[in-house]
C-alpha positions as CSV (number, residue, x, y, z in Angstrom):
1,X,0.0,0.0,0.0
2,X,1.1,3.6,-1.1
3,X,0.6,6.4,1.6
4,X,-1.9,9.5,0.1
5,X,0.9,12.2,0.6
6,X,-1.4,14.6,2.8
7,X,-2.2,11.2,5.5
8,X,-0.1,11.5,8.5
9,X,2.6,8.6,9.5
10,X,0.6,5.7,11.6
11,X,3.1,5.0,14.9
12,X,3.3,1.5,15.0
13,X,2.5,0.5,18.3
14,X,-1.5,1.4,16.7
15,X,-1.2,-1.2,14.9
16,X,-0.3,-3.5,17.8
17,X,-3.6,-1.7,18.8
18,X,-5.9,-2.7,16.2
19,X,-5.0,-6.3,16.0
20,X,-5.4,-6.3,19.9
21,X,-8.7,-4.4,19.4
22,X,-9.9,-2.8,16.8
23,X,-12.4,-0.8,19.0
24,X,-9.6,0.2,21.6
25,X,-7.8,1.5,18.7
26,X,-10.6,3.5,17.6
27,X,-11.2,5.1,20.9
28,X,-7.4,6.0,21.4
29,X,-7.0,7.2,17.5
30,X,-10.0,8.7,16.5
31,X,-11.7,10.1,19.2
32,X,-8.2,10.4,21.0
33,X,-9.1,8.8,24.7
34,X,-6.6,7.6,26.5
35,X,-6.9,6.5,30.2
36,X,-4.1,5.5,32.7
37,X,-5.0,2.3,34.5
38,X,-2.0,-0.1,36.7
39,X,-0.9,-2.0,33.5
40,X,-0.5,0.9,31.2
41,X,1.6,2.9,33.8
42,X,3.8,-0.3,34.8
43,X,4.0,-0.5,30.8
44,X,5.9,3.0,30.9
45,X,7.7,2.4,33.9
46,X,9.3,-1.1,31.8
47,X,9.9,1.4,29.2
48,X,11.8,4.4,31.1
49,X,15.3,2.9,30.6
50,X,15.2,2.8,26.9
51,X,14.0,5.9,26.4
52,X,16.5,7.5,28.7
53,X,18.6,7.3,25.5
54,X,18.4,8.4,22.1
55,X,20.8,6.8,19.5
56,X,21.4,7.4,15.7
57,X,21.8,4.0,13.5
58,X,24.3,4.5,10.7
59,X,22.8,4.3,6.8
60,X,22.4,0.8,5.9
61,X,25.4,1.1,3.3
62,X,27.4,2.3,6.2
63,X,25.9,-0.2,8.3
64,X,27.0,-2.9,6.2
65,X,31.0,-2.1,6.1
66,X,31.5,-3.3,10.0
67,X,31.0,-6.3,11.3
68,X,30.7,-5.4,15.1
69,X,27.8,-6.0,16.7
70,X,26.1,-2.7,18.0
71,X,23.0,-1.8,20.5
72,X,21.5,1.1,19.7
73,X,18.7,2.3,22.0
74,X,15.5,4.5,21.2
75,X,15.6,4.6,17.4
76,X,13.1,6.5,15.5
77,X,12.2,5.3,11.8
78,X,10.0,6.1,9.6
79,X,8.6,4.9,6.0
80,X,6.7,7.2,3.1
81,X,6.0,3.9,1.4
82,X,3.8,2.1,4.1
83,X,2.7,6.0,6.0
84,X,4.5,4.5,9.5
85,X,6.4,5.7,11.9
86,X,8.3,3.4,14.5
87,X,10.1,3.9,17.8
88,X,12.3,0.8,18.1
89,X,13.2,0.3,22.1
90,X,16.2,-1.5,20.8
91,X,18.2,-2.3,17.9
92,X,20.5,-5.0,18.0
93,X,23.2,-5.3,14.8
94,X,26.2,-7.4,13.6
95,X,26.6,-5.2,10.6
96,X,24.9,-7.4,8.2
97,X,21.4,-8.1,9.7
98,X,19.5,-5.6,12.2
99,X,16.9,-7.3,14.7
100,X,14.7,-4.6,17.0
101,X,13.9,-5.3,20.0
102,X,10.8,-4.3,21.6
103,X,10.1,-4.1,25.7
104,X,6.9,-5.2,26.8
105,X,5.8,-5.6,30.6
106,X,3.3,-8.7,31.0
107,X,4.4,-12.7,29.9
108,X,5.3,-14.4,26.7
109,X,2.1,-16.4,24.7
110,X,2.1,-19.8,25.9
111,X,1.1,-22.3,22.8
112,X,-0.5,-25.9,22.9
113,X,2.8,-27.5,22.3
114,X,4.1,-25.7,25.6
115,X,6.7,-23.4,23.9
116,X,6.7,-19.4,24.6
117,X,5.7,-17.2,21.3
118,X,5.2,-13.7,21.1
119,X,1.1,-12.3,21.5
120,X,0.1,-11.6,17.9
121,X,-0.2,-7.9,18.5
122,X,3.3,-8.2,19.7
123,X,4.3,-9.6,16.4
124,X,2.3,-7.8,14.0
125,X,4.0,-4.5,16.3
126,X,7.1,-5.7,15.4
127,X,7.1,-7.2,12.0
128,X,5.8,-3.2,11.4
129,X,9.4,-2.4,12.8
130,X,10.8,-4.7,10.3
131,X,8.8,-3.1,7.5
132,X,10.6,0.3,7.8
133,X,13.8,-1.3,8.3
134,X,13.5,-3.4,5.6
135,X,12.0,0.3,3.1
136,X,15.5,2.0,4.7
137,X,17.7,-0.6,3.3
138,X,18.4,-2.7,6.2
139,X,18.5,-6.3,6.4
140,X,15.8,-7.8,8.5
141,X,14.8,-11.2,9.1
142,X,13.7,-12.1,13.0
143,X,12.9,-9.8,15.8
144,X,12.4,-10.1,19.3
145,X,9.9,-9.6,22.0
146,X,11.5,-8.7,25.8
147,X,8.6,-9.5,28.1
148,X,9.6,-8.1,31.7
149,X,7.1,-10.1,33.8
150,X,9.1,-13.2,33.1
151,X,12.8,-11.8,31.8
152,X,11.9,-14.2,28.9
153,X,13.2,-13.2,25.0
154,X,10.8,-14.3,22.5
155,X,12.5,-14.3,18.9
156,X,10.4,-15.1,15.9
157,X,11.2,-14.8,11.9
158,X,9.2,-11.9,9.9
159,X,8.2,-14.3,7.0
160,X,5.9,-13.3,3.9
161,X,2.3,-14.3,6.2
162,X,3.3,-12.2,9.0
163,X,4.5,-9.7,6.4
164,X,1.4,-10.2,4.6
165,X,-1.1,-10.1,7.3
166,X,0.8,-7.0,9.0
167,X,-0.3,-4.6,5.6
168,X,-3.5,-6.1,6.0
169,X,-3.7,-4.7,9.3
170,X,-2.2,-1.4,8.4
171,X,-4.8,-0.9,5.5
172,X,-7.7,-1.9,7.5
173,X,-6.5,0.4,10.3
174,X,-6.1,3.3,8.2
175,X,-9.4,2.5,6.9
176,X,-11.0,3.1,10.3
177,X,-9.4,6.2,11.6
178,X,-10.8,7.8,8.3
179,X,-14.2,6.8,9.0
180,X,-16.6,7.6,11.5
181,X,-18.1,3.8,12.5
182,X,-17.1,2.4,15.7
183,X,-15.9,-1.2,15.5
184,X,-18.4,-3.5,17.9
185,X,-17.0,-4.1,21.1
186,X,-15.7,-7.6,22.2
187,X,-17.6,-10.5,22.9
188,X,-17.1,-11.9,26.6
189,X,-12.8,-11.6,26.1
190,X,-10.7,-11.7,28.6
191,X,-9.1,-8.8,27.2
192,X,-11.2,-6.3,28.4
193,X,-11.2,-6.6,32.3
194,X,-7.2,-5.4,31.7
195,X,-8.2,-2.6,29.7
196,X,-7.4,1.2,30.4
197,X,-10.9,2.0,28.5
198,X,-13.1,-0.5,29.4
199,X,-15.1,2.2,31.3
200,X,-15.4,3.9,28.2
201,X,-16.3,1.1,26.0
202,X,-18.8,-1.1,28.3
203,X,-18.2,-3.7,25.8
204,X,-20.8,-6.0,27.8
205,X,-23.3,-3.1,28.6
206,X,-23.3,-2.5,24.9
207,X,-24.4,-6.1,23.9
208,X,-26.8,-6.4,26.8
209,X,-29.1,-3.3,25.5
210,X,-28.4,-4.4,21.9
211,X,-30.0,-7.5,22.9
212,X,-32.9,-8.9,21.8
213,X,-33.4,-10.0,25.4
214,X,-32.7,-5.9,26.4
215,X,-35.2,-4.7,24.1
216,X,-37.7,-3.3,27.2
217,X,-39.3,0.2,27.8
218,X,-37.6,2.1,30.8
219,X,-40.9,1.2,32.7
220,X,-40.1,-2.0,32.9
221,X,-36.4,-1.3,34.3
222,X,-35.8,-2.1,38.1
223,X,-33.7,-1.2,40.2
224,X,-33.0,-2.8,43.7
225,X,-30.8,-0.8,46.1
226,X,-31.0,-3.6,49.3
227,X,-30.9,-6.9,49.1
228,X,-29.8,-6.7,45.7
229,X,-30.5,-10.6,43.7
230,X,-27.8,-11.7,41.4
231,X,-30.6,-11.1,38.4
232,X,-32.8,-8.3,37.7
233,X,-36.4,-10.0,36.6
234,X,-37.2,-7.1,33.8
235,X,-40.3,-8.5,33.3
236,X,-39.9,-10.4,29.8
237,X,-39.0,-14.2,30.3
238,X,-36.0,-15.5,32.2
239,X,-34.6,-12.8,34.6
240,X,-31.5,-11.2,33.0
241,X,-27.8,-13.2,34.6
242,X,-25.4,-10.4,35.9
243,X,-23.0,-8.7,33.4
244,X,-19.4,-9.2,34.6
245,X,-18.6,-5.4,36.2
246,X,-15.6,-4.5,34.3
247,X,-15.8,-0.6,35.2
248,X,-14.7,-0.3,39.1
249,X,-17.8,0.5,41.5
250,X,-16.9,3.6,42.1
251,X,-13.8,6.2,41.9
252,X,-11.2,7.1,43.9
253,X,-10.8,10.3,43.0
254,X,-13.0,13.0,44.7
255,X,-14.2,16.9,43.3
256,X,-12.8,19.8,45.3
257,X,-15.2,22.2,46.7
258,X,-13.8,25.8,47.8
259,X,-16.4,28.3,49.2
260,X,-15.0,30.8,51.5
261,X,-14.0,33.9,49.9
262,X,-10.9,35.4,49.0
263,X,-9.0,32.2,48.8
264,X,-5.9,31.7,47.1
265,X,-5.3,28.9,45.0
266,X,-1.6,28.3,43.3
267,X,0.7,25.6,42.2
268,X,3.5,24.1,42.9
269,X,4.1,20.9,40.8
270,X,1.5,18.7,41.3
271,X,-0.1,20.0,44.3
272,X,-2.6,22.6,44.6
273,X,-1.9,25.1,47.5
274,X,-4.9,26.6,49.2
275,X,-4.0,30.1,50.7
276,X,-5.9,32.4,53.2
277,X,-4.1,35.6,53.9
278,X,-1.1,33.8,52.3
279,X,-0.9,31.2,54.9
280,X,-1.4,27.9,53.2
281,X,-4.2,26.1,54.8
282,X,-4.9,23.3,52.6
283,X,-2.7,21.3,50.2
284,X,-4.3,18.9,47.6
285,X,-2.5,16.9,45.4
286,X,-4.1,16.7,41.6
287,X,-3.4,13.1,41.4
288,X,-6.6,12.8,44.1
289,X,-9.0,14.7,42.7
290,X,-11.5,14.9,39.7
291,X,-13.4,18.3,39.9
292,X,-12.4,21.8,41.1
293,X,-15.1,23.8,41.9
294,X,-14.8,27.6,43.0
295,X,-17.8,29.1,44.7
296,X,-17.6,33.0,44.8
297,X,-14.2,35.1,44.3
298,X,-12.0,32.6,44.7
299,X,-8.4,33.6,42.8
300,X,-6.4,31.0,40.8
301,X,-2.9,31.4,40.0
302,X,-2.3,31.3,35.8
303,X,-0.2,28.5,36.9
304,X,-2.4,26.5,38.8
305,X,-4.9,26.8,35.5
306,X,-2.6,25.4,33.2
307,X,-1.8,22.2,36.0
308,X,-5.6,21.6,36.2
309,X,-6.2,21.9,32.6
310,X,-2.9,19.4,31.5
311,X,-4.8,17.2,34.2
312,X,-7.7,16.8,32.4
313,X,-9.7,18.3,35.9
314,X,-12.5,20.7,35.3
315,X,-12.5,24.0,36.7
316,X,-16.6,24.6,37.7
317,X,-17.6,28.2,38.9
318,X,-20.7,29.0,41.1
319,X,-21.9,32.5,42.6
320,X,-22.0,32.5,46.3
321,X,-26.0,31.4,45.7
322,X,-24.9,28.3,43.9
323,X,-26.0,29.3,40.5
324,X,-23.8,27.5,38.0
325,X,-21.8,29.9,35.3
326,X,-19.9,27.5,33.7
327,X,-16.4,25.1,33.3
328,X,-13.0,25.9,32.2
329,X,-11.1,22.1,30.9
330,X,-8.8,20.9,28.7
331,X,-8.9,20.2,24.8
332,X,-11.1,17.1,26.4
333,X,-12.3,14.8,23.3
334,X,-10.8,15.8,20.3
335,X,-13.2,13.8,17.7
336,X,-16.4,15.7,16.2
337,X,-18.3,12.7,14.9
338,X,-20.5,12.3,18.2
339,X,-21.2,15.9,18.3
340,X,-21.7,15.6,14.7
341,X,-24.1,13.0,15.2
342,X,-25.8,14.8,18.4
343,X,-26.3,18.4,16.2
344,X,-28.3,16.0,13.4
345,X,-30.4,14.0,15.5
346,X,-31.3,17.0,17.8
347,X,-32.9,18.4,14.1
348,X,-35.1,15.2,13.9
349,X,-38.3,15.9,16.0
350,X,-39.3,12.6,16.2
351,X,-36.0,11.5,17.8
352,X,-36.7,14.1,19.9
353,X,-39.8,13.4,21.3
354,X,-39.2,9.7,21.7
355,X,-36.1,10.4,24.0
356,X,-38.2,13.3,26.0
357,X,-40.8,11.3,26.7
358,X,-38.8,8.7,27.8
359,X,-36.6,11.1,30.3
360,X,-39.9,12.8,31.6
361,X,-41.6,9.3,31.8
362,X,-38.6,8.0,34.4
363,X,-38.4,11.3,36.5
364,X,-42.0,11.2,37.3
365,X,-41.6,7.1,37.9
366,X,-38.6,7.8,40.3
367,X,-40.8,10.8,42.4
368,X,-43.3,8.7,42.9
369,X,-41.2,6.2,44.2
370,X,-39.2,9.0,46.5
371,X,-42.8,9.7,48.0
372,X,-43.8,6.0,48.2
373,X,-40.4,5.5,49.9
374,X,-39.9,8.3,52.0
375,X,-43.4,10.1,52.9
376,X,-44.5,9.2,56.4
377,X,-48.0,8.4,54.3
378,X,-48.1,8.6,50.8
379,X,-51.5,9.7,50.0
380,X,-52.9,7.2,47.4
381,X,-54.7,9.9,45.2
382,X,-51.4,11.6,44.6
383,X,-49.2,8.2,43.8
384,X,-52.3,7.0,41.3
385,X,-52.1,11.0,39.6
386,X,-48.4,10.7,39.1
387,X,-49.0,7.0,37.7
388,X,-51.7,8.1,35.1
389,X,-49.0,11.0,34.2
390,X,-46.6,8.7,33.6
391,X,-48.5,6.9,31.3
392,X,-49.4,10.3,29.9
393,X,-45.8,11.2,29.6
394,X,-44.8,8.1,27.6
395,X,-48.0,8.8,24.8
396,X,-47.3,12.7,24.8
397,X,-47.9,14.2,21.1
398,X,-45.5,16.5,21.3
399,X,-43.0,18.7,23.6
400,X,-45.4,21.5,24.3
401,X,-47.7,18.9,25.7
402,X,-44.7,16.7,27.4
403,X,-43.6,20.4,29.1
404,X,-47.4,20.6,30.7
405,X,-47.9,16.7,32.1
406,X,-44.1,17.2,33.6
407,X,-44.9,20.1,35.1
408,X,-48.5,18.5,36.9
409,X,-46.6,16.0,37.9
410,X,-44.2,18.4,39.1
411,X,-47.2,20.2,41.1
412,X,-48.2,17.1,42.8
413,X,-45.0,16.1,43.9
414,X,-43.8,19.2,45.8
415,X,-47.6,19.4,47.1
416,X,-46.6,16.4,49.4
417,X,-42.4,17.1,49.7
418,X,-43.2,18.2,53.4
419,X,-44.4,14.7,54.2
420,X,-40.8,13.5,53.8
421,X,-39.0,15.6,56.3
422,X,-38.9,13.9,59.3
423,X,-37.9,16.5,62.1
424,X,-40.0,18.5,64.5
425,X,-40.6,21.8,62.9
426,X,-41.0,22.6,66.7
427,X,-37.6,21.8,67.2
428,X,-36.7,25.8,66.2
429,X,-37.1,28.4,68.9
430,X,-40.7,29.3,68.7
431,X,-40.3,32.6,70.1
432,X,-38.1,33.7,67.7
433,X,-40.4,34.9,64.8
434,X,-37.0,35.3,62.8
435,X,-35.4,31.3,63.4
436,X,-36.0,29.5,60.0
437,X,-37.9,26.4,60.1
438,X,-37.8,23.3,57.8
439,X,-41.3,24.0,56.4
440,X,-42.1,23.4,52.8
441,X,-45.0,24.8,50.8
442,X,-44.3,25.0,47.6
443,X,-41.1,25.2,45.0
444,X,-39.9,29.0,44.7
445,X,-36.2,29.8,42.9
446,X,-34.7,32.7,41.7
447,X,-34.5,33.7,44.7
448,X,-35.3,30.8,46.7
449,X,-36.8,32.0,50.0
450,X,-37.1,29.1,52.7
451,X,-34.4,26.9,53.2
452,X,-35.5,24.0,51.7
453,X,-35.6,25.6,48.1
454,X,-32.4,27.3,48.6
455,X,-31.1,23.2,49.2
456,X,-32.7,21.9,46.2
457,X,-31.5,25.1,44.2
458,X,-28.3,24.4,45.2
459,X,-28.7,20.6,44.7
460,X,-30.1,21.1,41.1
461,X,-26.8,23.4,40.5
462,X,-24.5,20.8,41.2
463,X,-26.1,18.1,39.6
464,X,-26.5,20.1,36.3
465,X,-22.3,20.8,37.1
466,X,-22.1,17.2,37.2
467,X,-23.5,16.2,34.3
468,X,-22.0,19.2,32.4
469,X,-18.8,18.0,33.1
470,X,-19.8,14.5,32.0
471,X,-21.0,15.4,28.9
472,X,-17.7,17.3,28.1
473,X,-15.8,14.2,29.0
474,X,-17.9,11.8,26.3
475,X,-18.0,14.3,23.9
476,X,-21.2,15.8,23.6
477,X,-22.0,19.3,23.2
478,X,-24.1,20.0,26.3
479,X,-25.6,23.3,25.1
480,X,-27.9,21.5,22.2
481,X,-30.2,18.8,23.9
482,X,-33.5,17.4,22.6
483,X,-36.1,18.1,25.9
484,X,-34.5,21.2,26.9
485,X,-34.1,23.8,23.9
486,X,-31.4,26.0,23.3
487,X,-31.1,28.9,25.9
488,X,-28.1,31.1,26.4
489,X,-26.1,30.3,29.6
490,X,-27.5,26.8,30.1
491,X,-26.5,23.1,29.5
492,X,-30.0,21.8,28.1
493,X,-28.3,18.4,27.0
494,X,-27.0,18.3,30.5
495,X,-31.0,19.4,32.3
496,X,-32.3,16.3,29.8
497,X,-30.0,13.7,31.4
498,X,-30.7,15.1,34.9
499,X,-34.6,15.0,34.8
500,X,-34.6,11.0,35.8
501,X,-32.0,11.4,38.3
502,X,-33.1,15.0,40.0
503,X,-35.6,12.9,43.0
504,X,-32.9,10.2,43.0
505,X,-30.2,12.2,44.0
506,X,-30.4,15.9,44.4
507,X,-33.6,15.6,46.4
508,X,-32.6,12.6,48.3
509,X,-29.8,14.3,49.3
510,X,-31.6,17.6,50.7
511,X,-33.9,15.3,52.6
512,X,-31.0,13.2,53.8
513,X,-29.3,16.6,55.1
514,X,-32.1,17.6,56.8
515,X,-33.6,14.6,58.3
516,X,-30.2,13.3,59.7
517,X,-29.6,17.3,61.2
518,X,-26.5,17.8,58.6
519,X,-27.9,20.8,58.0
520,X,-29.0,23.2,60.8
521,X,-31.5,26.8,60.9
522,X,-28.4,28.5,61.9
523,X,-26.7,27.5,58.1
524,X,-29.0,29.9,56.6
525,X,-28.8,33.5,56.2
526,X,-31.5,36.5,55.1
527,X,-30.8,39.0,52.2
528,X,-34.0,40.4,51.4
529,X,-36.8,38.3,50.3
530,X,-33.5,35.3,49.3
531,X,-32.4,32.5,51.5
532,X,-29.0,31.3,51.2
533,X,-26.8,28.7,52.9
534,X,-23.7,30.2,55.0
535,X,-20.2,28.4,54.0
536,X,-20.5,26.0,56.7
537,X,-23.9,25.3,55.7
538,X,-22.5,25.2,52.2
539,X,-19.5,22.4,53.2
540,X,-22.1,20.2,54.9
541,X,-24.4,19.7,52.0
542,X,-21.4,19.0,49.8
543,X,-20.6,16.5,52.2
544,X,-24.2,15.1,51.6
545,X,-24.4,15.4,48.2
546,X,-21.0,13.7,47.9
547,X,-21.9,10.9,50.3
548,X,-25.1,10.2,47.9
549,X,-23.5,10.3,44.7
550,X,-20.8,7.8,46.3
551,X,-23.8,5.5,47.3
552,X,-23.8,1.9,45.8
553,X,-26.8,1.4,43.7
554,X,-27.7,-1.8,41.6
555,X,-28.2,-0.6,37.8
556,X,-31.5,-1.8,36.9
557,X,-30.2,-3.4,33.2
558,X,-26.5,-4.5,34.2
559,X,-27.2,-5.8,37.4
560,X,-23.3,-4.6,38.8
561,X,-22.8,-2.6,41.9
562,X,-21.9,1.3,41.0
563,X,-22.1,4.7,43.0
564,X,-24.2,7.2,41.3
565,X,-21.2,9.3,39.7
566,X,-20.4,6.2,38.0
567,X,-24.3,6.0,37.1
568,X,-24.8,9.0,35.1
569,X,-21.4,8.5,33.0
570,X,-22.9,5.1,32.0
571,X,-26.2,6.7,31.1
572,X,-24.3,9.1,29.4
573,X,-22.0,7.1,27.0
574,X,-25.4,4.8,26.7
575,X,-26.8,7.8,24.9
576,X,-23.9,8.3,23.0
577,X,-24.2,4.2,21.6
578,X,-27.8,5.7,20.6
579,X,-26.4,8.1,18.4
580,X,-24.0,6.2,16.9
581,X,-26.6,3.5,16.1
582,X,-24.9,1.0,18.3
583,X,-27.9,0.4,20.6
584,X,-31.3,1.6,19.6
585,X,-33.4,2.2,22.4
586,X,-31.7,4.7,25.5
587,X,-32.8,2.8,28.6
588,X,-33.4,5.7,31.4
589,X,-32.7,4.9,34.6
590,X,-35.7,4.2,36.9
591,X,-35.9,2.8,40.4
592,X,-38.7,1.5,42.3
């Protein structure tokens, strides 16, 4: 094959890429993920003595007039006739012949016979080497595979069906970083619980919903937080055997919250340095985070930008109310066919009333089950009116319509919201006339003005900061959705992948602060008609919010064990397979 001059050069290690996975070498060359996980960082550390040095190897006629054997460490190659560029860890020569060397960190391939070979992506990586040695007049025959778990040296000969299959591999692989159609993921390999992206590709979680067996409305999705069985019973034959949970339960990195003013936040290497008055009260390192987020005038150093951006960590900013302005990240995905893909389905107005009515469907299922769970008495009139709007919600003719039944349900929910609080409103000083009191009548914003709406304000914020950030990291565009329209200053993409989850979480989490006495009357302060939440009131809902978003819940389709961050990234690369055409149907996430 003959390179198109304008194509870049291929590195070879892609190619030891495709033939491992085709789909993991989409992901890392097309859309241009890459994720650290214990196997690709003791993968660098195997290669850090190589490429402490950088050698030159002599032209192959020069080569060829001594006969003493070299090493030559770190060589970079390249060849116009096959479009590849190679770094060879090692290049061993006796003047005649050149054999590279590559350094990988796991174990040799084991075959029937008993006898160690080299993995086939190993081989077709190197046999790639040999290629451009071969196009730069060097003599090459064999090459060898260093695998460090082991100290074991693999060598094998590059014959004409290595060679063969190799171009085969580099033509198909060109062939998909030009195109815009994902390879389908692996089926049940054990190559994908060692995977950096697995998280990313949900390989199993992609065949479940493209299942014939997955092919259920989001009504019929369960979700069961206690007790949880080792099936989910969806309703539809056989009950559903648990995926293997290849993406880890939940993650050990945690957001930042800063909300006193006049903080002072610079940098020094990788650790953040939280100043006061220039006295350093707080140092975090970056490694042990995921989020930054700066509530009021909070001052970051230039310096400490530019370490949280090359981090990959989102900068989120909030007024001192909570209201969300925006994010400052990275170059984050660097691929435009998802967005591509979002920006012409959101112009389809079937699309999007199919995926509206199945977002508003599942918020109004999961209030009803907040107030079935939580309300000291549920009055059955209420649960039966949210029912028959559900039903409503999942036949609604169009948006207009879909905006009115969300907002009756919306009505009848708040209407019994008090019913869940659990403490004595007599509990305040009922001689002061100014003490604030846990009493909710109905939803007010913009200002809030009772506590309880300056918590679910504040709880809404965050969640839409969330998902913002979520939707950046995936790829979307979160200021076109398909509920939501377009409005200046807002996320609607990320509002239409909050509607299931705002009960589940951001109001679960208010009740949960005030029924367990998190949050206290004197966390609230007056200005004017608004209610706001001082900073210490402020740090303990963060530490509520953050201790239900790190609650284990049982996902209703997969039937694995994840915290709720780990939730709505799922439910958000799920939409992502529905725009892509790998899955057909988005399954919301509903709980009963």
């Amino acid at each position: 094959m003959i390179r198109a001059e304008e194509e870049a050069l291929m590195p070879a290690r892609t190619i030891n890429e495709y033939v491992y996975c085709p789909r993991l070498f989409y992901y890392e060359h097309v859309e241009g993920i890459f994720v650290h996980n214990l196997e690709t960082i003791e993968g660098s550390q195997v290669h850090s003595r190589v490429d402490n040095k950088e050698d030159e190897l002599p032209p192959a006629n020069e080569l060829l007039e001594t006969d003493r054997p070299a090493k030559l460490r770190s060589v970079t190659l390249s060849s116009d006739k096959y479009g590849i560029i190679a770094k060879l860890d090692l290049l061993e020569t006796d003047g005649s012949t050149v054999t590279p060397v590559d350094y990988k960190r796991g174990e040799p391939c084991k075959a029937d016979d008993g006898s160690l070979d080299a993995w086939p992506a190993d081989r077709a990586q190197l046999a790639v080497q040999a290629l451009i040695l071969r196009d730069n007049g060097y003599v090459c025959e064999e090459a060898i595979v260093y695998y460090a778990k082991t100290k074991q040296r693999v060598r094998f000969a590059i014959d004409d069906k290595l060679v063969a299959d190799t171009l085969k591999a580099i033509d198909s692989a060109r062939e998909l970083s030009s195109g815009s159609v994902i390879p389908p993921p692996l089926e049940d390999s054990p190559k994908c619980p060692r995977c950096s992206l697995v998280g990313v590709c949900l390989p199993d979680e992609t065949r479940r919903v493209t299942s014939n067996r997955s092919q259920i409305t989001s009504s019929q999705l369960t979700l069961f937080e206690l007790d949880a069985p080792k099936t989910a019973d969806l309703g539809e034959g056989s009950p559903v055997e648990e995926l293997r949970r290849l993406v880890p339960s939940r993650d050990d990195l945690r957001p930042l919250y800063l909300n006193q003013p006049g903080l002072y936040v610079g940098c020094s290497g990788k650790v953040l340095q939280v100043k006061d008055k220039k006295k350093v009260i707080q140092q975090v390192r970056l490694g042990e985070i995921c989020q930054v987020n700066l509530f009021g005038s909070i001052q970051l150093t230039t310096q400490a930008v530019q370490a949280i951006c090359q981090a990959e960590i989102p900068i989120a900013y909030f007024s001192m109310g909570g209201w969300f302005y925006g994010v400052t990240h990275g170059l984050g995905v660097k691929n435009i066919y998802l967005r591509r893909e979002q920006f012409r389905w959101a112009d389809a107005p079937s699309f999007c009333l199919n995926l509206a009515r199945a977002l508003v469907a599942g918020k109004i299922k999961n209030q009803r089950t907040m107030l079935q769970r939580n309300h000291v008495e549920p009055p059955k009139v209420a649960l039966a009116h949210m029912k028959c709007m559900q039903e409503d919600a999942e036949k609604a003719t169009s948006l207009e319509s879909l905006l009115g039944i969300e907002g009756n349900a919306a009505r009848v929910y708040f209407q019994n919201f008090q019913g869940m609080i659990k403490i004595d409103d007599g509990e305040a000083d009922a001689e002061d006339a100014k003490a604030f009191r846990f009493h909710f009548e109905t939803r007010n914003r913009r200002p809030p003005r009772d506590p309880i709406n300056a918590l679910l304000s504040l709880a809404y914020s965050i969640l839409a900061k969330d998902l913002t950030i979520i939707c950046h990291t995936v790829g979307f565009d979160p200021y076109l959705g398909f509920y939501h329209q377009p409005r200046y200053g807002r996320a609607p993409l990320a509002l239409d992948l909050m509607e299931p989850f705002r009960a589940l979480i951001a109001d679960s989490a208010v009740l949960s602060a005030i029924n367990t006495k998190m949050i206290q009357p004197n966390h609230f302060i007056r200005a004017g008609n608004a209610v706001a939440l001082t900073p210490d009131g402020r740090k303990a809902f963060f530490r509520a919010y953050e201790q239900r978003m790190d609650t284990l819940v049982t996902h209703p389709l997969f039937g694995y064990r994840v915290n709720y961050r780990r939730i709505l990234e799922i439910q958000c690369r799920l939409l992502a397979r529905v725009l892509t055409g790998e899955i057909s149907n988005y399954p919301v996430f509903v709980t009963r």
